[in-house]
Structure formats: structure tokens, C-alpha cells
Backbone as JSON, one array per atom type, in Angstrom:
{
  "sequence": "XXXXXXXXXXXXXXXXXXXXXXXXXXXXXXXXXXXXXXXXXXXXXXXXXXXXXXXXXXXXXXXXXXXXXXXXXXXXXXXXXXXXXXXXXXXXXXXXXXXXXXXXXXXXXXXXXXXXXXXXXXXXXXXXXXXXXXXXXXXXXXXXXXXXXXXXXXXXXXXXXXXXXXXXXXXXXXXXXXXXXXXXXXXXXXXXXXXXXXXXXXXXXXXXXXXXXXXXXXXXXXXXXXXXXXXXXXXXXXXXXXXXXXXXX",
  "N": [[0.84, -1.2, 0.0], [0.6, 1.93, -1.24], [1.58, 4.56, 0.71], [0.76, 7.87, 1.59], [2.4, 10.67, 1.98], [3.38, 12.96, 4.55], [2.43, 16.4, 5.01], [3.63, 19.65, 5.14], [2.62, 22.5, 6.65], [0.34, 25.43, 7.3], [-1.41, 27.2, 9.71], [-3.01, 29.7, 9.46], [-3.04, 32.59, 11.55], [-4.71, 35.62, 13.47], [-2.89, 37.26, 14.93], [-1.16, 39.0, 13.78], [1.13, 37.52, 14.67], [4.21, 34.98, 14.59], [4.52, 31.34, 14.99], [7.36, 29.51, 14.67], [7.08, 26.06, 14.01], [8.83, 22.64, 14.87], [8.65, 19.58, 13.96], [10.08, 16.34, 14.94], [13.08, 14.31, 14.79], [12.35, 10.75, 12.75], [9.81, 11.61, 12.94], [6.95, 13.68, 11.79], [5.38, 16.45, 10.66], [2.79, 15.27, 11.63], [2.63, 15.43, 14.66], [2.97, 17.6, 15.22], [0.95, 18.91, 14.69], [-1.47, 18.96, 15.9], [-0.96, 21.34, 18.01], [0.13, 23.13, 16.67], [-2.86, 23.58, 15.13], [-4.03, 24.77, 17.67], [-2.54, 26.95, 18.68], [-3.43, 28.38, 16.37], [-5.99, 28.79, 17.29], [-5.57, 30.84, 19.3], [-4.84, 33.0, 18.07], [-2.31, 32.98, 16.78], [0.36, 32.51, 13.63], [0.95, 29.63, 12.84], [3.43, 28.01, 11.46], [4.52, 24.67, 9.8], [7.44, 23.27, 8.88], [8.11, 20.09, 6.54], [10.8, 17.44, 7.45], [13.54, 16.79, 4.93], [13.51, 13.47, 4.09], [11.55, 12.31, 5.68], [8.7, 11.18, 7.01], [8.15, 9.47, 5.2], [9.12, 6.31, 3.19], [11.59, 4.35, 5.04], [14.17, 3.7, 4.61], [14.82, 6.02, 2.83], [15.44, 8.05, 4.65], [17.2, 7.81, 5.8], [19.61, 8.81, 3.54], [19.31, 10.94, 3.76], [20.02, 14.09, 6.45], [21.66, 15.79, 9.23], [22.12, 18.67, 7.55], [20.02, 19.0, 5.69], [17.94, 18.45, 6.69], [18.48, 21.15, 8.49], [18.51, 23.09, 6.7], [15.81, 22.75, 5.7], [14.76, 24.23, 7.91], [15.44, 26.59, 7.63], [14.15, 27.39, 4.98], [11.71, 27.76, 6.4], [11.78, 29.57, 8.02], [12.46, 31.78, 6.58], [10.8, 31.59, 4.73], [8.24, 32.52, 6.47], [9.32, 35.41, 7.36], [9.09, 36.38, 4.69], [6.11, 36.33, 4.6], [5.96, 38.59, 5.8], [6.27, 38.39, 8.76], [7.63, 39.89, 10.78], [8.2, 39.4, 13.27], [8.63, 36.26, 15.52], [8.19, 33.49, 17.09], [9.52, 30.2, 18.45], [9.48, 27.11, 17.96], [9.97, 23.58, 19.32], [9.87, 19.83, 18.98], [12.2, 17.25, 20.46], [14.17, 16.04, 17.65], [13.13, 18.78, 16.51], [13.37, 20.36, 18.74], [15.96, 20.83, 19.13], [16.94, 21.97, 17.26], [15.21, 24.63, 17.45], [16.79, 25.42, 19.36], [18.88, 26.27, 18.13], [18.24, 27.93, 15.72], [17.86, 29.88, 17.67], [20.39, 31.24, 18.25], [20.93, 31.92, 15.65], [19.14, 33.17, 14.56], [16.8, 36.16, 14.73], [14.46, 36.38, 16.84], [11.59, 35.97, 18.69], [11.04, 34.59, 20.94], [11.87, 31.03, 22.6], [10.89, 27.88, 22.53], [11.7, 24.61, 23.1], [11.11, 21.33, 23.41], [11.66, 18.28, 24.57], [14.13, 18.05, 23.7], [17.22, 16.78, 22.5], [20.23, 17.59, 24.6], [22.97, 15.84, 25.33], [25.43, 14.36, 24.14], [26.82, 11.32, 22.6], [25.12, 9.63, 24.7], [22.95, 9.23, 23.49], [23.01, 7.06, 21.63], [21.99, 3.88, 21.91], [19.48, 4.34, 21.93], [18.65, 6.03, 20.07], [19.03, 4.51, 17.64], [17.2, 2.91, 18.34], [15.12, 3.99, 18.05], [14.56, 4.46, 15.77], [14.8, 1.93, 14.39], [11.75, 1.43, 15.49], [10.27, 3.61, 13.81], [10.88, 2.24, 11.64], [10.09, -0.06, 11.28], [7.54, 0.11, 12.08], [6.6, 1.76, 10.11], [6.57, 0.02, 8.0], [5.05, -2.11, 8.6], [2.53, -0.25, 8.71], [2.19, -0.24, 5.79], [1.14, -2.25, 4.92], [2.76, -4.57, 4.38], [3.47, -7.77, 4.8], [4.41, -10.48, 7.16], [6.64, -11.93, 6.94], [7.82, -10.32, 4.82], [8.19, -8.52, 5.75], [9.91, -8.75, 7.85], [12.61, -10.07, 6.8], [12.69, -7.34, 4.92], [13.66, -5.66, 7.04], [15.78, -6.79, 8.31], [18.06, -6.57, 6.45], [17.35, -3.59, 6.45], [18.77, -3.2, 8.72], [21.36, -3.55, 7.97], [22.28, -1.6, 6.75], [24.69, 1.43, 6.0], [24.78, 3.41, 8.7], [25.21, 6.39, 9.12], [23.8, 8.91, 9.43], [23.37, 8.36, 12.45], [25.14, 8.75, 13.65], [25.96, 11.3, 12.79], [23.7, 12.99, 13.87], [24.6, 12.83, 16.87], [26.83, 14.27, 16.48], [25.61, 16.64, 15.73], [24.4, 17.63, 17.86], [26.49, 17.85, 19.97], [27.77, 20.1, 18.55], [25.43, 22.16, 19.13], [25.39, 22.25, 21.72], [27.68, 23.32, 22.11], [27.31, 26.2, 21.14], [25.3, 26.99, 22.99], [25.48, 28.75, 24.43], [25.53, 31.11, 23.49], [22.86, 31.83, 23.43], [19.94, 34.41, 23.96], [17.87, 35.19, 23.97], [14.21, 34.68, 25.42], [13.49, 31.85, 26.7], [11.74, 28.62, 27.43], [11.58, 25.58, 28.75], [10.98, 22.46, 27.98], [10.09, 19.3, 29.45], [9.59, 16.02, 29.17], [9.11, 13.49, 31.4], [9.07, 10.57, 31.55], [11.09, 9.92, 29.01], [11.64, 8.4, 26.47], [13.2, 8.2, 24.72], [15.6, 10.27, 24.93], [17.74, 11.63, 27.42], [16.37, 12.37, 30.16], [17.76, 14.13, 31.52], [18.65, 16.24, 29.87], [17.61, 18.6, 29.8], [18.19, 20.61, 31.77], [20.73, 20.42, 30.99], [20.75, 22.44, 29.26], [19.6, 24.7, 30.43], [20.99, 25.52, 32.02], [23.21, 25.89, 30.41], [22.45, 28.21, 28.45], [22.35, 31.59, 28.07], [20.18, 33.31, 28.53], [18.0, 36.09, 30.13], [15.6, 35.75, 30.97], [14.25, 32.59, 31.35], [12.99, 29.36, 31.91], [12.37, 26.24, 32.94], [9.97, 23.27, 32.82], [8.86, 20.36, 34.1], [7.13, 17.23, 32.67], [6.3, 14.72, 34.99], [5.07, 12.83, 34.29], [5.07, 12.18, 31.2], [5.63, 10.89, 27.94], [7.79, 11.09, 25.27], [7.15, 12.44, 23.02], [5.5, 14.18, 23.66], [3.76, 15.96, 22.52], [1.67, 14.68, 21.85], [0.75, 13.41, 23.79], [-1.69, 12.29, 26.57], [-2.14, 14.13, 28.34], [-1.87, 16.28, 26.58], [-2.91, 19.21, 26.29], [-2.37, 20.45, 28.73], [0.57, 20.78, 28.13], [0.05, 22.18, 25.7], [-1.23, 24.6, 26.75], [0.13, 25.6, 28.49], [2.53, 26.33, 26.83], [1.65, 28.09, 24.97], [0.88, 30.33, 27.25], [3.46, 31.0, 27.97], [4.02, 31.94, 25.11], [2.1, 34.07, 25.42], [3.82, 36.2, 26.85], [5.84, 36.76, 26.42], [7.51, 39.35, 24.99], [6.43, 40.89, 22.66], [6.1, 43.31, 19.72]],
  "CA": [[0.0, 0.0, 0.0], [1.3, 3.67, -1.19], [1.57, 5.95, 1.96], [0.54, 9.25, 1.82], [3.39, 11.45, 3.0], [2.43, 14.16, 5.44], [3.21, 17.95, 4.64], [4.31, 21.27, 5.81], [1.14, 23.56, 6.99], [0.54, 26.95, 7.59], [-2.28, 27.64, 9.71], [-3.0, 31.45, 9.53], [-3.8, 33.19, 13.06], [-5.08, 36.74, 12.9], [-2.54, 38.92, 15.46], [0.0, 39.36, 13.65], [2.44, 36.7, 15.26], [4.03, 33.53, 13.95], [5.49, 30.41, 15.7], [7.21, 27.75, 13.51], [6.68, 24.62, 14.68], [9.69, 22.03, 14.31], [8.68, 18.03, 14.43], [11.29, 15.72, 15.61], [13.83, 12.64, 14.37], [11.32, 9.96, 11.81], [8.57, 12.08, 12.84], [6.54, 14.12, 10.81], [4.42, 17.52, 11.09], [2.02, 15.38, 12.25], [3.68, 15.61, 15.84], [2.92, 19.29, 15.9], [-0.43, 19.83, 14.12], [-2.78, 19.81, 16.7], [-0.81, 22.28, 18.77], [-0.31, 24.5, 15.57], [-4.4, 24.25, 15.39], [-4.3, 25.42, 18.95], [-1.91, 28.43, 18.46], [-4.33, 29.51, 15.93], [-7.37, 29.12, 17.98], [-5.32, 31.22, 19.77], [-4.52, 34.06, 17.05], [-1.06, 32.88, 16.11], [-0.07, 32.24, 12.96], [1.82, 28.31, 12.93], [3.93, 26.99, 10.51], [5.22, 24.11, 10.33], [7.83, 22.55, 7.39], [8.69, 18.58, 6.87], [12.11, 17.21, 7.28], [13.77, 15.74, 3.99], [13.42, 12.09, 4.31], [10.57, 11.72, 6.82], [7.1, 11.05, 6.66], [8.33, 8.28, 3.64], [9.98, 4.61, 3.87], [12.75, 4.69, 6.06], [15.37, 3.86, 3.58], [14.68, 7.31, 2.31], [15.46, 8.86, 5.89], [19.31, 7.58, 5.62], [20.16, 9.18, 3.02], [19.68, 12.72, 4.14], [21.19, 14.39, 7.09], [21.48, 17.39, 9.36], [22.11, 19.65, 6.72], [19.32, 19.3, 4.84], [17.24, 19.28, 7.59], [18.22, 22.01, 8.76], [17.95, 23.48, 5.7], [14.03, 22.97, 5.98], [14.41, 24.99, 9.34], [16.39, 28.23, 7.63], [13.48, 27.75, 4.3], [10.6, 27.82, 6.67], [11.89, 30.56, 8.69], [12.39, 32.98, 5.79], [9.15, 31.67, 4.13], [7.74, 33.39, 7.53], [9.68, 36.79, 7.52], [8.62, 36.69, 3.34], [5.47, 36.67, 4.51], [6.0, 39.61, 6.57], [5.78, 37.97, 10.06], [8.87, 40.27, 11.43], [8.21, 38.96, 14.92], [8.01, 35.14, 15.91], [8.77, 32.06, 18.03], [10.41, 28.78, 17.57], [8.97, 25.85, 19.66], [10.04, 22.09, 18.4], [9.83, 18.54, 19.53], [13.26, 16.53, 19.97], [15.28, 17.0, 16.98], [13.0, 20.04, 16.02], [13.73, 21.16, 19.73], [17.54, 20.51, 19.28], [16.97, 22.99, 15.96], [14.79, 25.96, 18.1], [17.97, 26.18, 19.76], [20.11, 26.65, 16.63], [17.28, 28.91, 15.57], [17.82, 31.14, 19.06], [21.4, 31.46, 18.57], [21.36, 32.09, 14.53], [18.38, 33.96, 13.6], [16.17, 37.08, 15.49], [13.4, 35.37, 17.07], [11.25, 36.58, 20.23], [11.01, 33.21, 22.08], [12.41, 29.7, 22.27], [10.22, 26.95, 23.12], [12.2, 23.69, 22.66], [10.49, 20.33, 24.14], [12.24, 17.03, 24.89], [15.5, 17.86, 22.89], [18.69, 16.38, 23.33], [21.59, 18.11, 24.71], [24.0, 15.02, 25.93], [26.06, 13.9, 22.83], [27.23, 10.13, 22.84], [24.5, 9.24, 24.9], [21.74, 8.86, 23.15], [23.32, 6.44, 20.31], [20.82, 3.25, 21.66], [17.69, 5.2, 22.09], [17.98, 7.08, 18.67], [18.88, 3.44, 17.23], [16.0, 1.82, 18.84], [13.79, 4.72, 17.68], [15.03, 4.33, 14.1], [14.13, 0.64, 14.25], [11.24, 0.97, 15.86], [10.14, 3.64, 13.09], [11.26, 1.53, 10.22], [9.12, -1.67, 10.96], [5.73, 0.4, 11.81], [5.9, 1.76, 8.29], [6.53, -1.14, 6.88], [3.32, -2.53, 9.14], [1.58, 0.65, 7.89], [2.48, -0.3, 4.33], [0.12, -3.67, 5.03], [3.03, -5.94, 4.39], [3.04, -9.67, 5.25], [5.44, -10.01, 8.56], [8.05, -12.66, 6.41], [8.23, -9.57, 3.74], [8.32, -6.74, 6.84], [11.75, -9.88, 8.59], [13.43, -9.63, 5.37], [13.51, -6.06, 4.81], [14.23, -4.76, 8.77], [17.13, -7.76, 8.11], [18.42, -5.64, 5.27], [17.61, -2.57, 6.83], [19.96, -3.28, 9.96], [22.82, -3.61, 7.8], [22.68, -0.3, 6.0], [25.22, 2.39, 6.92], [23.5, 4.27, 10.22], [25.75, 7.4, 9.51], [22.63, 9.47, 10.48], [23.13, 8.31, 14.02], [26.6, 10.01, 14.65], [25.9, 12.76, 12.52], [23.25, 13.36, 15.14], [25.48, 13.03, 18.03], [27.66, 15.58, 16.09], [24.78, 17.68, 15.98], [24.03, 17.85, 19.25], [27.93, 18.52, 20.04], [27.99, 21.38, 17.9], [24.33, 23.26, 18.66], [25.4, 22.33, 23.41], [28.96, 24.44, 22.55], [26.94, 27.74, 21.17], [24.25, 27.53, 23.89], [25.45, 30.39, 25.72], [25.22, 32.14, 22.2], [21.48, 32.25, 23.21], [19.75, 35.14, 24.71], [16.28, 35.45, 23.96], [13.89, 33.89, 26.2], [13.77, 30.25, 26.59], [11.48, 27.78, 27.85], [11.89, 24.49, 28.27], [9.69, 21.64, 28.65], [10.61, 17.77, 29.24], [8.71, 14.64, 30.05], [9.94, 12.52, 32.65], [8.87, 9.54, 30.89], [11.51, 10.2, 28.27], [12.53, 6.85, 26.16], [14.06, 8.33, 23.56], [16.66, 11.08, 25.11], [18.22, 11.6, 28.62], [15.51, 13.9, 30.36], [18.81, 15.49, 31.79], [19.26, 17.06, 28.73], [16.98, 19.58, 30.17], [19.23, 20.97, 33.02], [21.71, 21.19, 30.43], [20.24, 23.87, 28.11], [19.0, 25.33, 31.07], [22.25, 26.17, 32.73], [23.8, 26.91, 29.24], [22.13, 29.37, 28.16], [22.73, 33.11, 28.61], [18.71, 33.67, 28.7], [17.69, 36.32, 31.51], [14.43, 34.89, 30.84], [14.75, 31.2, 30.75], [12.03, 28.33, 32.8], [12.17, 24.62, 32.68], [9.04, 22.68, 33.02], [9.14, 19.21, 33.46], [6.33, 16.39, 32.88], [6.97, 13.64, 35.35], [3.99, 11.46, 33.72], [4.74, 12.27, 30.15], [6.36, 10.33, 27.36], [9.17, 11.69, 24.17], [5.83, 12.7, 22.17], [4.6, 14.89, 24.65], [2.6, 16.79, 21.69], [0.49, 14.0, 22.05], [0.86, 12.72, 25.61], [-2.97, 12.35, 26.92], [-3.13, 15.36, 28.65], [-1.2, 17.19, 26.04], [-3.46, 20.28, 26.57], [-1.52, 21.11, 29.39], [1.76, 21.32, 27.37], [-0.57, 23.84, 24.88], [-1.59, 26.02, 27.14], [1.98, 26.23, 28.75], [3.46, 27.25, 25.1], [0.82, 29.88, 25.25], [1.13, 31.34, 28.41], [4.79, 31.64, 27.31], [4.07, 32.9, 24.1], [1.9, 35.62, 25.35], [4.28, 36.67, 27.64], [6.95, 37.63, 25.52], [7.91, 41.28, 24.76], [5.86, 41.51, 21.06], [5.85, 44.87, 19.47]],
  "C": [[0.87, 1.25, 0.0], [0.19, 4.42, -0.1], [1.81, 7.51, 1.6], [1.38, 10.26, 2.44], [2.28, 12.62, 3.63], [3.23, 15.36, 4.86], [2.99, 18.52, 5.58], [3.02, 21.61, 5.65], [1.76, 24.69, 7.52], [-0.54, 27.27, 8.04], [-2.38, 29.07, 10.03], [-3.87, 32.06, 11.03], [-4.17, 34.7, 12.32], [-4.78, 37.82, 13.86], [-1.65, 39.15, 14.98], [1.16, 38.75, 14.06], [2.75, 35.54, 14.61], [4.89, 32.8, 15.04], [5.85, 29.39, 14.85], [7.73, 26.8, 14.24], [7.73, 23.46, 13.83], [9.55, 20.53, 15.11], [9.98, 17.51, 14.57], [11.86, 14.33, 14.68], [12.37, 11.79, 14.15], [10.16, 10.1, 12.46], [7.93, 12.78, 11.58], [5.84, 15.73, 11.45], [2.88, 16.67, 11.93], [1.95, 15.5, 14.15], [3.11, 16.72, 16.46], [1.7, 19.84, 15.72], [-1.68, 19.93, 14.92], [-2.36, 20.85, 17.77], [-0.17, 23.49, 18.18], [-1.96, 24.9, 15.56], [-4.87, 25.25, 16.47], [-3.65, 26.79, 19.13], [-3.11, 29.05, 17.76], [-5.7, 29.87, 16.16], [-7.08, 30.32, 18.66], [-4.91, 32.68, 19.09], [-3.04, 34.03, 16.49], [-0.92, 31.71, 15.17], [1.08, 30.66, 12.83], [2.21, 27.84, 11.37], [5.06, 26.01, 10.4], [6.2, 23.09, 9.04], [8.42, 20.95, 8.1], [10.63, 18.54, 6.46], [12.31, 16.82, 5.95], [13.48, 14.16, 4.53], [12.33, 11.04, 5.65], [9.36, 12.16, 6.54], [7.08, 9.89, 5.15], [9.33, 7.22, 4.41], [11.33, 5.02, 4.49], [14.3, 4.66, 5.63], [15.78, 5.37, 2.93], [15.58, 8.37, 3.38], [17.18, 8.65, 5.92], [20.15, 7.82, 4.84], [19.75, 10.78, 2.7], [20.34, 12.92, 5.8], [21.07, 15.6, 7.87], [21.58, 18.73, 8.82], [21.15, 19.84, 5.78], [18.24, 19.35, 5.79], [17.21, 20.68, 8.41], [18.31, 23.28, 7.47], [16.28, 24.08, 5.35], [13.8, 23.92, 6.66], [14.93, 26.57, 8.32], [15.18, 28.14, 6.15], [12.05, 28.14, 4.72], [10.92, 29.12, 7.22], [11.97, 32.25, 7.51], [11.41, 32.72, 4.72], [8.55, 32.43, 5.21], [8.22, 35.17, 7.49], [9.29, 37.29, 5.72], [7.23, 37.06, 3.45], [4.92, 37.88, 5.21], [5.66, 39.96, 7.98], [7.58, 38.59, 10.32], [9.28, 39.6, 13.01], [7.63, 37.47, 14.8], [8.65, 34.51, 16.73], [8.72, 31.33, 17.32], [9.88, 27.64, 18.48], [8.83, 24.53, 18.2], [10.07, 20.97, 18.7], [11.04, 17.67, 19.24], [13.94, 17.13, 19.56], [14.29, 18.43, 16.82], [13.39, 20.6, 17.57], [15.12, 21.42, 19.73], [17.23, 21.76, 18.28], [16.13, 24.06, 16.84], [16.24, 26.44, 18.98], [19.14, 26.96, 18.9], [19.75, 27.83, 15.88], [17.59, 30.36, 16.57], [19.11, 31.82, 19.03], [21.47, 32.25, 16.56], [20.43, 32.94, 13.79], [17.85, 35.23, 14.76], [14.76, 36.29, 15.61], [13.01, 35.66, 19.22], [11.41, 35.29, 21.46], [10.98, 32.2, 21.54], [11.57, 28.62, 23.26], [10.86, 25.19, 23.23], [11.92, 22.11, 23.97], [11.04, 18.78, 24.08], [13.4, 17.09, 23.95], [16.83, 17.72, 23.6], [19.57, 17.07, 23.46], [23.11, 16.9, 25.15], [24.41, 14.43, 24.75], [26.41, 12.47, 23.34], [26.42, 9.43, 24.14], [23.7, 8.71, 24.88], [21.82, 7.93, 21.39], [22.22, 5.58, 20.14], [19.44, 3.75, 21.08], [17.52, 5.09, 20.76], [18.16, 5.91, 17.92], [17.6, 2.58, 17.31], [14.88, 2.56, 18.35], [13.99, 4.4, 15.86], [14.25, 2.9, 13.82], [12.47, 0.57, 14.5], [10.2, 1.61, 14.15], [9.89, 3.1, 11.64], [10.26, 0.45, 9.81], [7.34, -0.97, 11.25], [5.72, 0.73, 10.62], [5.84, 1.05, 7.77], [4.84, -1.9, 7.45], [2.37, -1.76, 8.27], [1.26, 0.39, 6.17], [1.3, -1.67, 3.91], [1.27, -4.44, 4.24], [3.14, -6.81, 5.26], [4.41, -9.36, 6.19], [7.02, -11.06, 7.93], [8.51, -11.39, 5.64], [9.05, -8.32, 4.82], [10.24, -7.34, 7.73], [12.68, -9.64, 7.8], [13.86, -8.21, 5.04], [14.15, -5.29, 6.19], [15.49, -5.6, 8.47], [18.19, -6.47, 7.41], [18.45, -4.21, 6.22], [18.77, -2.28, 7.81], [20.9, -2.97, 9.07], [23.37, -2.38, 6.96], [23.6, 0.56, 6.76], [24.21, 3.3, 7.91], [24.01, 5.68, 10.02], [25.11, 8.48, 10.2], [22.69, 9.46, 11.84], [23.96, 9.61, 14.41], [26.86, 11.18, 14.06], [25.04, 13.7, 13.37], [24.04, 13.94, 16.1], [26.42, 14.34, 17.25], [26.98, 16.77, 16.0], [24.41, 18.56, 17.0], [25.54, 18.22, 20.11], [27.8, 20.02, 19.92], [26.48, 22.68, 18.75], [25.06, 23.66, 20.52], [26.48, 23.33, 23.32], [28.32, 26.02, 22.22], [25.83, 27.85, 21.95], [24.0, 28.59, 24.85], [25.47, 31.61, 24.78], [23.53, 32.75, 22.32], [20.84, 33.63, 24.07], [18.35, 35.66, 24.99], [15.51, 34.97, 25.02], [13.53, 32.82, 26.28], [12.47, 29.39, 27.7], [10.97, 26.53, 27.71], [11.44, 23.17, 28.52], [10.28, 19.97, 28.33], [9.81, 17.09, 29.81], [9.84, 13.88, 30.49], [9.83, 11.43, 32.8], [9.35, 9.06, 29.96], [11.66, 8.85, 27.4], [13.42, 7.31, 25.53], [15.52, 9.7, 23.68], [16.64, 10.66, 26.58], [17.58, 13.21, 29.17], [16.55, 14.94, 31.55], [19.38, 16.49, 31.34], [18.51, 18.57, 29.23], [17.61, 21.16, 30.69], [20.31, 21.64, 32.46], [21.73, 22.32, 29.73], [19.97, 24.62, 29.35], [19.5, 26.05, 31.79], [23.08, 26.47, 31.66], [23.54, 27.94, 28.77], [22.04, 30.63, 28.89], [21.4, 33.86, 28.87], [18.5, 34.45, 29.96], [16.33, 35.69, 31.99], [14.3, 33.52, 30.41], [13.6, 30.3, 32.37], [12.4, 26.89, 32.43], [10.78, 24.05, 33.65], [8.84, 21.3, 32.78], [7.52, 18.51, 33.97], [6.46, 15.35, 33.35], [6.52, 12.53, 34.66], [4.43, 11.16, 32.18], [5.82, 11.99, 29.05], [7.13, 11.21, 26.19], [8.0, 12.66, 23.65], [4.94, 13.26, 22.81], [3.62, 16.1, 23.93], [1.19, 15.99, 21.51], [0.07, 12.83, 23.01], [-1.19, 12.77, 25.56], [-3.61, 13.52, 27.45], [-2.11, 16.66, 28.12], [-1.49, 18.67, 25.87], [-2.45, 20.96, 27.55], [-0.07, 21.72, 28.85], [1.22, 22.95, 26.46], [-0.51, 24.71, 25.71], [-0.2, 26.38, 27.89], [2.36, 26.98, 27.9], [3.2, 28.74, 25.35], [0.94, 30.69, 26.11], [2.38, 31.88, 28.2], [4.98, 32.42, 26.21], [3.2, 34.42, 24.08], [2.7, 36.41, 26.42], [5.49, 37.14, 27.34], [6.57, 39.09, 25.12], [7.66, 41.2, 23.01], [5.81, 42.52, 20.83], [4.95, 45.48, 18.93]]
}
């Protein structure tokens, strides 16, 4: 069965503000889209772009890279100031939280929202392995193949180069040394149910950064995917309270 990739959205608020919304490692926008809907219940305007190689078969996903993802992040952000949103926020899940930081330090941007992203390099090799795998074989489920056809290709898949992993970990190197490059205001939200990072990563952004305005908020109950934890409302209206509490002009 052909899968439907997911896309990039733009839902339009009506004060004048934007937040772009950055899904996470073999996620997709769908990650973020009901708490883009909720910004714009809220009058802000959300947009949110897809990684290269995600939201499609997983083979696809290993042969792109942090540079083209973040790529996505520096075409969405000046699709936003094109459309003459001078003023916005950055709030992202994971890797897109690992990228609101990269965002805080590299572009002009009123507030940094960044939610379960990793700061601990060479830590999180299993995890992001085990998430890769785990990824790989639901699409193939999703795809409605037969479970000898789904053995056979995860077989195969294992043995592909992983470079993706430790270009990660190099990612996450590079964004923890300019974190004191940041200065805007920051807050920072982690579940405490984490599987897929080290919810100490928190602590670390939190004492790196040069932010006079800077919070951490942690969810003890709430798993990696805390955009769609159960009582993920609470995360919304957090954002919000943060995002109207920034210095807009």
C-alpha cells in the first residue's frame, strides 16, 4: 500500500504573530499539528515545514542528514519573515527542539520553546537506534506488508550504513557548545517519561544558556511525544502562556 506522505502547513492566526513549529527525528508535522491548530485558535499564525526524508519509507530517511534538515528549518523561517511575520517564536519537539535552539542562537526570534531535545552527545546512540528501528518496521506494518516480507527487509535494513546516528550526536555537540550564544527567552519543557533522550538534557540547556528569561518545566507522567501525551493540553496552554508573555511589538 502507497503511503501518503504528510506535509508542511501553515495555519494562519489573525494577530499578527508567527510560531514555527519544528517536528522531531522519523517524525513528521504530524507531531505538531494539533498544537499549531491550537496556536491559531489562539490568534497565532503556525507553521510548520517537513524534514527531507521523513514522513516516507525509512530507507529514504538515511540518506539525508542534518544539513538538509536544517535546511528545511532556515526555508521555513524565511518563508515566515517573506510573509512579513517580522516577529516570531520557535517551539520544536526533539530534533526540532535541538533545531529551536540553533534557531535562538542564529536567527532574530522573540522566544524559544524547545520540548524534549537532546543536549548530551554520545549518549543517546541506543535510544535514537531503537527509535530508528522501531520507526522503520511500523511503516513497513503501515504499508500492510506480510510479517516474512516486513523480517526480510528490517534484516536488510539493519545492515545499512546508520551514519545518520553520529551525525546526530555531532549535531548535538555542535548546537550544546553555542548555547550560551542564546539570549532570547527560553522555555523548556521535558517529560519525565523520556525513552528516547536523557531527560537530563533539560538541566543542560538550562544552565547553558545566557537567557535572563529562561524556565524549565518538566512532565513527570509524560512520554518523548509529549505533543500528544494524553493530557497534552496542558503542554498547549503552557506554550501559550509563554508565548503571550513575551515582549511583542
Amino acid at each position: 500500500m502507497k503511503i501518503v506522505p504528510p506535509k508542511p502547513f501553515t495555519f494562519e492566526g489573525d494577530n499578527g504573530r508567527a510560531v514555527l513549529l519544528l517536528h522531531g527525528f522519523t517524525g513528521s508535522t504530524a507531531d505538531v499539528r494539533m498544537l499549531g491548530r491550537f496556536l491559531q485558535r489562539n490568534g497565532y499564525t503556525a507553521h510548520a515545514p517537513l524534514f527531507p526524508g521523513h514522513g516516507v519509507p525509512p530507507e529514504e530517511l538515511l540518506e539525508t542528514g542534518p544539513e538538509d534538515w536544517w535546511g528545511a528549518v532556515e526555508d521555513a523561517y524565511h518563508h515566515l519573515r517573506e510573509r512579513g511575520f517580522e516577529q516570531m517564536a520557535v517551539c520544536g519537539l526533539s530534533l526540532g527542539g535541538l533545531f529551536t535552539l540553533k534557531v535562538g542562537y542564529t536567527f532574530r526570534v522573540k522566544g524559544i520553546a524547545p520540548m524534549c531535545a537532546p543536549a548530551i552527545a554520545n549518549e543517546e546512540d541506543q535510544r535514537l537506534y531503537n527509535g530508528l528501528l522501531q520507526y522503520a518496521k511500523e511503516y513497513k506494518q503501515y504499508e500492510k506488508k506480510d510479517e516474512d516480507t516486513i523480517q526480510k527487509e528490517m534484516d536488510t535494513f539493519k545492515e545499512q550504513p546508520l551514519n545518520v546516528l553520529s551525525d546526530i550526536q555531532g549535531l548535538i555537540a555542535d548546537i550544546r557548545d553555542h548555547l550560551h550564544e542564546i539570549e532570547a527567552p527560553v522555555d523548556i519543557v521535558q517529560a519525565g517519561q523520556d525513552e528516547r533522550i536523557n531527560p537530563d538534557s533539560a538541566q543542560v540547556i538550562y544552565e547553558k544558556v545566557s537567557s535572563e528569561q529562561k524556565h524549565l518545566q518538566m512532565y513527570d507522567d509524560a512520554p518523548h511525544v509529549i505533543t500528544l501525551w494524553k493530557e497534552k493540553e496542558k503542554v498547549y496552554e503552557h506554550i501559550l502562556a509563554f508565548l503571550e508573555g513575551l515582549d511583542w511589538e
